[in-house]
N, C-alpha and C positions, 0 to 999 in steps of 0.2 A: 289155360294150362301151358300152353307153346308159347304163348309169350314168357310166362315165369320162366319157364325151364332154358328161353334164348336168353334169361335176364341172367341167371343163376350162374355161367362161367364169366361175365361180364363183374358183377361183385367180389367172383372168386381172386379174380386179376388185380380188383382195385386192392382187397384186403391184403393179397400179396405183397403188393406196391408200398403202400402206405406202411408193411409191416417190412419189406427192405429200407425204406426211408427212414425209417424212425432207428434200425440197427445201424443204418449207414450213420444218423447225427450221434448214434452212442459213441460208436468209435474213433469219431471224428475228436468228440467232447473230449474221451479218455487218451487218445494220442495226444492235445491241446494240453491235458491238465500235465501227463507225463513231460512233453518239452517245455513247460511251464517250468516243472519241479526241478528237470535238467537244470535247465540258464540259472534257477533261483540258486541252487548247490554250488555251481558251478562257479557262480560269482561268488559267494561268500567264500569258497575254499581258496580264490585268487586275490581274493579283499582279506582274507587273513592272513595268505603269507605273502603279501605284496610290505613292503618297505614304507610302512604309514596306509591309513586305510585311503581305500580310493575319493571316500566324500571328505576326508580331511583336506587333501589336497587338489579339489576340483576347484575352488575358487582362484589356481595357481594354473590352471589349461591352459591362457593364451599368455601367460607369461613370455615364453618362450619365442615364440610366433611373434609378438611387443618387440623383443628385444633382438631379436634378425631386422624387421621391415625398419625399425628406430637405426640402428647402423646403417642400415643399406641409406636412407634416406639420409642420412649424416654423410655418406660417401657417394652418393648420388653420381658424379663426377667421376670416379672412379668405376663406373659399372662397364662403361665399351671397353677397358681394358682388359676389365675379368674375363666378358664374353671371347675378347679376342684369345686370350690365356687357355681357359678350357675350351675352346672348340675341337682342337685335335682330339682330346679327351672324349668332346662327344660324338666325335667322328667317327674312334676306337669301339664304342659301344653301340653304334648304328651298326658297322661293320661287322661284331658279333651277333649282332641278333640275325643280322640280313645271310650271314655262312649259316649262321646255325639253324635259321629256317629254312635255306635251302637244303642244306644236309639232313635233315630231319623230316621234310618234307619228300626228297627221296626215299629215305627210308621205311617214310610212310608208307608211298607208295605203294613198296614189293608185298608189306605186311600186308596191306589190306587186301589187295591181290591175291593174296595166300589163304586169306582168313574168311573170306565170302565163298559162300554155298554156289555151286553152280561154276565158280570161275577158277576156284583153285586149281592149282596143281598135282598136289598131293591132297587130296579131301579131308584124309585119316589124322594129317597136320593141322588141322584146321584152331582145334583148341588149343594146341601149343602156342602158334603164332596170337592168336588172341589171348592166352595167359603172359604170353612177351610185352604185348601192347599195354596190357592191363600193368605190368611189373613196371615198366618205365616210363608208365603215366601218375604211377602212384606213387613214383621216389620224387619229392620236392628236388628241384633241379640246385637247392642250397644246400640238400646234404650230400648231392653229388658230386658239386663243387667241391664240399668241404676234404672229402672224399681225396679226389684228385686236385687238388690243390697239397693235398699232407702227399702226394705220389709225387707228380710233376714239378711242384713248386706253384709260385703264384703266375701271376700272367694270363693272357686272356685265350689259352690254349684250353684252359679247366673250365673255364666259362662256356667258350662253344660249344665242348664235348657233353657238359652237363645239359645246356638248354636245349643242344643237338635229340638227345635221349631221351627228354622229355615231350621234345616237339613230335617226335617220331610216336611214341604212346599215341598224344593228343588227335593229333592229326589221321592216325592208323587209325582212330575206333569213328572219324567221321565218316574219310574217303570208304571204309568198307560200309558205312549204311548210302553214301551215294553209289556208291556200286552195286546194291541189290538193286539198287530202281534202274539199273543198265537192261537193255534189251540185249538177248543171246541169239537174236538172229543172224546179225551181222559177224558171233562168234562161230557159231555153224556152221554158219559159209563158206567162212575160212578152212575150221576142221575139215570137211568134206572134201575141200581142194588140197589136203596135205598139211596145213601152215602146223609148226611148231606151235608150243604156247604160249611162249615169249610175242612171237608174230601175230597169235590171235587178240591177247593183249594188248601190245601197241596199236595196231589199226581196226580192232574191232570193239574193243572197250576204252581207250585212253578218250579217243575224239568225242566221245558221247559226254565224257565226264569229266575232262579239261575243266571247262567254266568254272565250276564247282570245286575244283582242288585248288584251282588257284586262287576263288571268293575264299577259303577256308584259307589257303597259307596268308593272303595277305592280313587276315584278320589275326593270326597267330603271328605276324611278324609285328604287330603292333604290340601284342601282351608280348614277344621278347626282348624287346625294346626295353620298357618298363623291369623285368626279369633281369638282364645286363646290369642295368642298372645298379639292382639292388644287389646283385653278387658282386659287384664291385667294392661292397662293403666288408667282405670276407677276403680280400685282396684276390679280387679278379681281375682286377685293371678296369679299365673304359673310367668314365664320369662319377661313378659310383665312389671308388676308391680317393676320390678325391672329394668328393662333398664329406667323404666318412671322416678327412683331414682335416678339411674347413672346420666343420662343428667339434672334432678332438681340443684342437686350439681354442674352442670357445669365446670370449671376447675378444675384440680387436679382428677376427677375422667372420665373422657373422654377416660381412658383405662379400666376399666369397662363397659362401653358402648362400646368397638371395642369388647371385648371378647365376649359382648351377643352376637351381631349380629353377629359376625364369627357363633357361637354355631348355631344359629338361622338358616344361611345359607347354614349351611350345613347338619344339622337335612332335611332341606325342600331338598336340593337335594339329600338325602341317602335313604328319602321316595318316593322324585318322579320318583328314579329310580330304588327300588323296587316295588313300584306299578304299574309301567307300563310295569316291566314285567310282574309281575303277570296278568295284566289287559291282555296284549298279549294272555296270556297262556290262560285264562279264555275263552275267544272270538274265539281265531284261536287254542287255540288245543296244548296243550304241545306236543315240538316238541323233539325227541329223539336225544339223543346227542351223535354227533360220538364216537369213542376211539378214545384217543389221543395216544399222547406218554408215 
């Protein structure tokens, strides 16, 4: 009898289990069937008001792609020119995304500062500055451009300020979960000796959590890169506003548009693989390098 009855919460647990398991594959199925049913709607209402349906004209995808790499290669000769031509272009656009992540990445800062338990300033603030983070994480940095570009004019003032505002969003809702894993000892300390909260801040939270804000800006300065780029196409300036020229004109200039995007893809991989070392070295710790030969 003491055996059965040690057995009897033991089955209790399994038929539990087995009977969470089986609720958990229902509603796994029924979210699967419903995003299913999404995409299937979803395409058919963009394949109906799409300008010819989409399988009419898939046999016609790499047209376009054909008929850049066929000029380029017909102007072969011509390409160190182009490169030489838009480089200030892609110069304009590094130098946008590189302000506008520092700017944004400031203003991360304060927000996340403001927005973590424990470290705020004002406590009672806390949801606001995180509804701020959430509001200029969630406006695409293209309608903010659009935005201020119809205020200020075109130029790559509209571009910074946009990517600026978004970066600051992005960036605010990481630094404040690296911030919770700060230790308040070292904030304490400071409280106790008098420090302001600005001063307990800088030297008792920033040096713990540097690493980490700068592995996250650098990583954000790579997608602004990419972002410059494409507001370029709503006349923000940088590289962007110019490839949107090259392909306007269509033939005859389709080798101007190979040299951007060359420029373009390799600027993005010359950065992401400086910054992922750097990101390495930040996090795990510059690692000493043998002697060689």
């Amino acid at each position: 009898m003491a055996d059965l009855t040690a057995d009897a919460p033991i089955a209790d647990i399994r038929t539990h289990y087995l009977e969470m398991t089986r609720r958990r594959r229902t509603y796994s199925a029924i979210t699967l069937a419903v995003f299913v049913a999404l995409m299937v709607a979803g395409f058919r209402t963009a394949d109906d008001r799409n300008a010819g349906g989409f399988f009419d004209g898939l046999h016609r995808l790499f047209d376009f792609p054909a008929e850049v790499l066929g000029e380029a290669g017909q102007k072969l000769a011509e390409m160190p020119a182009h490169f030489v031509k838009f480089l200030p272009s892609l110069i304009e656009t590094i130098n946008i995304a590189g302000a506008s992540t520092l700017l944004g990445a400031m203003a991360a800062i304060v927000l996340s500062l403001l927005s973590t338990r424990g470290l705020a300033r004002w406590p009672r603030l806390i949801p606001l500055f995180r509804r701020i983070m959430d509001i200029t994480r969630a406006i695409p940095e293209i309608v903010i451009a659009l935005v201020l570009i119809f205020i200020l004019g075109g130029g790559p003032v509209p571009a910074m300020i946009a990517i600026s505002l978004h970066t600051a969003g992005a960036l605010g809702k990481l630094f404040s979960e690296v911030n919770e894993n700060a230790s308040l000892k070292p904030v304490e300390g400071l409280q106790s000796v008098g420090a302001s909260w600005s001063q307990r801040m800088i030297l008792g939270v920033l040096p713990q959590v540097m690493p980490n804000f700068l592995s996250y800006a650098l990583l954000r300065f790579e997608v602004n890169i990419r972002a410059s780029a494409i507001l370029g196409f709503v006349g923000a300036g940088g590289i962007g506003y110019e490839l949107k020229n090259a392909m306007s004109w269509g033939k005859g200039q389709y080798d101007e548009a190979a040299a951007i995007f060359i420029l373009l893809f390799a600027t993005i991989v010359i950065v992401d693989q400086l910054s992922s070392e750097v990101r390495h070295r930040l996090t795990h710790g510059a690692k000493l390098k043998e002697a060689t030969q």
